[in-house]
N, C-alpha and C positions, 0 to 999 in steps of 0.2 A: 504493500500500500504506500509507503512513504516513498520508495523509490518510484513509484508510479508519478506520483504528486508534482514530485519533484522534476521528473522526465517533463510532465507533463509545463513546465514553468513555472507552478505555483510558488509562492513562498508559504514553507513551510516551520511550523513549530511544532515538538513534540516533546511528552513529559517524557524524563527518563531521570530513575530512581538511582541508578548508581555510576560513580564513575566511567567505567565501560560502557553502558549503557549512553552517555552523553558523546564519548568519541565517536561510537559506530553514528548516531544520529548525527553528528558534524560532518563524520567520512562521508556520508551518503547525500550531504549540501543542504540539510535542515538545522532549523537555529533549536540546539536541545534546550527545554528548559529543565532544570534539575528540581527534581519533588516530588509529591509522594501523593497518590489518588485522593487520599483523603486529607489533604494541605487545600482547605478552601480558597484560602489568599494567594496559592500559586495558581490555580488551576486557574482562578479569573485573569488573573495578571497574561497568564499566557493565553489565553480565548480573546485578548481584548485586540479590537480590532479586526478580526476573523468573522469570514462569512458565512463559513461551517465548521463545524465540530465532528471529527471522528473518531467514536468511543469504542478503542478496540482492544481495550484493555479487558482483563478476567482471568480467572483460577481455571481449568478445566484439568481436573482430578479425578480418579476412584479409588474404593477402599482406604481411603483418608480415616484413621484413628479417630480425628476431630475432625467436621466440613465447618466449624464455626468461620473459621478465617476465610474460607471461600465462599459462604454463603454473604461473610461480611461484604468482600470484595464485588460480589455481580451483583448486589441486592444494592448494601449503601453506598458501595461505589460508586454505580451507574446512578444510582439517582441523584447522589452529589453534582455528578458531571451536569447534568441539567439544569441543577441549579448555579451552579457557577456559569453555565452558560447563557443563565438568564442575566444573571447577577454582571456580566461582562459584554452585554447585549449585542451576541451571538445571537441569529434568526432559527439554525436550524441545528440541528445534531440527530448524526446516523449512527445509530446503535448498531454494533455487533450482537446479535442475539445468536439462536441457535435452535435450527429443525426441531431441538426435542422439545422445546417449549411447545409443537405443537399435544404434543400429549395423547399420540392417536391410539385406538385399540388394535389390539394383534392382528395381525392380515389387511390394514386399511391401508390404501395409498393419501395417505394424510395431504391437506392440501390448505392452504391462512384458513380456510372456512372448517376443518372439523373439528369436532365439539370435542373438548378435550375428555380424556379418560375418566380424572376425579382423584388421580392417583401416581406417585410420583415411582419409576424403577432406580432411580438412585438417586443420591445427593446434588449431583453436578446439576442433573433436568430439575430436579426443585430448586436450588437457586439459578438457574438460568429462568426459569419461567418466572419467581418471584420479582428479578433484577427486570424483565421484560415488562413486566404491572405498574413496578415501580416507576421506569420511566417516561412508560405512558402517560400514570396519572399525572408525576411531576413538570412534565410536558404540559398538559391541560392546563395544570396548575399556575406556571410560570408563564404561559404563552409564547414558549419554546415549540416551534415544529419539530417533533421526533418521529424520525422514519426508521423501522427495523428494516434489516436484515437479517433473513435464519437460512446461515449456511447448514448442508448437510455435512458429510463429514470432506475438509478440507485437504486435498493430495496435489501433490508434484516436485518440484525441485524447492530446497527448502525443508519440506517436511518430511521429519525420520520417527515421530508420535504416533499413536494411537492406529489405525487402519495403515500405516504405511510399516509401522511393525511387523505386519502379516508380509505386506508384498516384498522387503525387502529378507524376510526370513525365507518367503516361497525363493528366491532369487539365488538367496547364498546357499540354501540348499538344508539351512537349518532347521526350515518347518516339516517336521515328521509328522506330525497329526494337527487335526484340527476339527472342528463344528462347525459342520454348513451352517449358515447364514443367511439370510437376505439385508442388504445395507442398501445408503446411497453414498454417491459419492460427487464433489466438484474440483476442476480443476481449480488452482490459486489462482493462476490469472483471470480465467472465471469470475472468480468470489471478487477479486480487487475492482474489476470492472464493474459488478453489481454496487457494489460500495457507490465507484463514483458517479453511478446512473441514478441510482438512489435519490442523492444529494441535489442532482439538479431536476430529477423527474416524480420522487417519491411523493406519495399523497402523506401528508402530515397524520399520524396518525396508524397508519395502515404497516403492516409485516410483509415483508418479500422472501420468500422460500428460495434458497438457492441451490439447485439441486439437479445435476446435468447426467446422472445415470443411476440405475437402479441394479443391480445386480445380488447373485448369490457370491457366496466365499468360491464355491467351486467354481461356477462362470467366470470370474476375477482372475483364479489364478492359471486359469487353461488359458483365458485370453493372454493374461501378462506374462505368461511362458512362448507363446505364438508370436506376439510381438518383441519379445525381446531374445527370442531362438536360442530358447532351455525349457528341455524338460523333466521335471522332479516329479516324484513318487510322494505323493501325500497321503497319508490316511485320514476318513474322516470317520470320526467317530459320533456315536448318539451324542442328542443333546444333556442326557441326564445324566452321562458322564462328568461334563462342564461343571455341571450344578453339583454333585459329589466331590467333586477336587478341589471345585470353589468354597466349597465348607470346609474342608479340610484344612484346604492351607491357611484360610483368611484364620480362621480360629485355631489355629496359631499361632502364626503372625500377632493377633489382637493379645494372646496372653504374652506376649512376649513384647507389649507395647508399640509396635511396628508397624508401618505401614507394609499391606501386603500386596504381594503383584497381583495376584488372582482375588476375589472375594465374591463372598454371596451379589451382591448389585451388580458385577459385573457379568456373573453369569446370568442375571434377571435381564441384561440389558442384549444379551445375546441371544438367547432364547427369544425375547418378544421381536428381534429385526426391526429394521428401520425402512420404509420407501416412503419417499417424498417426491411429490407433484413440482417440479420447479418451472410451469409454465407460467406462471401470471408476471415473473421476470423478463421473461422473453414480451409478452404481450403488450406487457404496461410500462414496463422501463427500458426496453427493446436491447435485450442480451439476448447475444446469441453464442450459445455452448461452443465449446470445441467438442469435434468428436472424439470420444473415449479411446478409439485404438492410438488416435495421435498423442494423448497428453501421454497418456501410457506408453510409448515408444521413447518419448522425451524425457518421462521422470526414471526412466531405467537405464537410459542414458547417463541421467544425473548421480544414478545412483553408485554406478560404478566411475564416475570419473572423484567423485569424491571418497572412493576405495568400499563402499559399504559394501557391496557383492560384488567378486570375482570375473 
């Protein structure tokens, strides 16, 4: 996003909490401001004068011991941010939000319109979905235009987290087993573009789903073995293996005060699948996806020039 901004001419400011954080935003031709999400008198100081606001800031964690600090972070974070950017009289701010706030039930291709579940599979979707309310209302409140964004799960060069875990494990040849799935997924430069269509097209008010493929675990990695000319032997196993190992290890882990790689929520969040509709992006803020077999070509690329797989 920032190097986008900045390609793009804008001048740009960006909060960054520590030392290094301040250089890479100077490397990159943005003026860093140094401080801390919940530093009110920075965060105006640095919105003043600014035509938009892009809150891309948040926790995105599982199996966390505590979620306090993260729920602190997307919940009164985000709403701070609105209110400094009323307080700094900034017009508009695009929230980073996130597909799971839509809250859909098991098998629905979830779309801004369906009615949430009632019910949250882990810590991260409750505070993403509370941080989401928040800055609606706050918005309302302030007479600040807030426009979301709810990317699905975010991949490409860059990102070596969460779903890119999988692909670069299918890659090096490390993933032996696994539980099909059904996800979505969007490229980065995707999601960056939605951000700044947002900004000048979004309806005040209103959530943009970003979300440019829908796939299984298995589909994923037979495509990204085809595209990037390897192929690995995976096994996949039932899902109620997941949810056995996930008890296991987390509740260990948890006696042992630890955060643990596997836990119960994460295999809740597996189980249930994720597909997201990301047409009213295309239709209403006019993104247009890359195709799947191209970013995936490019992020397997990326992967091994940065040594991650063989």
């Amino acid at each position: 996003m920032l190097r986008r901004l900045v390609a793009d001419g804008r001048e740009v400011r960006a909060l960054a909490r520590t030392p290094e954080g301040q250089r890479l935003v100077g490397s990159l031709g943005a003026e860093a401001v140094a401080g801390d999400l919940f530093d009110a008198d920075v965060l105006v100081r640095g919105m003043a004068g600014s035509r938009a606001v892009f809150h891309v800031a948040g926790v995105n964690a599982m199996c966390l011991p505590d979620p306090a600090a993260m729920l602190r972070a997307n919940v009164d974070g985000a709403a701070g941010v609105v209110r400094a950017a009323a307080a700094a009289g900034v017009p508009r701010v695009v929230h980073t939000s996130s597909a799971v706030t839509m809250g859909e039930p098991a098998g629905v291709v979830a779309t801004e319109a369906t009615p949430h579940r009632g019910s949250y599979l882990s810590a991260y979707e409750r505070s993403k979905h509370l941080g989401e309310q928040a800055v609606l209302e706050e918005g309302r409140r302030c007479g600040v235009e807030v426009v979301c964004v709810n990317p699905s799960s975010v991949q490409g060069p860059g990102r070596t987290g969460g779903t890119a875990r999988l692909l670069i494990g299918y890659l090096s040849g490390r993933l032996r087993w696994t539980v099909d799935a059904t996800f979505s997924l969007v490229f980065v430069d995707d999601c960056t573009r939605a951000h700044l269509l947002a900004a000048e097209r979004g309806v005040p008010g209103e959530r943009y789903l970003v979300s440019g493929a829908t796939l299984t675990v298995r589909e994923a990695v037979a495509l990204l073995g085809r595209v990037a000319g390897v192929g690995r032997r995976v096994r996949f196993l039932p899902a109620w293996t997941a949810s056995a190992a996930a008890a296991l290890v987390g509740g260990a882990y948890r006696a042992a005060g630890r955060q643990a790689p596997v836990c119960r929520e994460m295999a809740r969040v597996l189980r249930h699948g994720a597909a997201y509709d990301g047409s009213r992006a295309t239709r209403e803020l006019g993104l247009a996806y890359t195709p799947l077999e191209e970013w995936l070509r490019t992020t397997a690329a990326w992967y091994r020039a940065e040594g991650l797989v063989g």
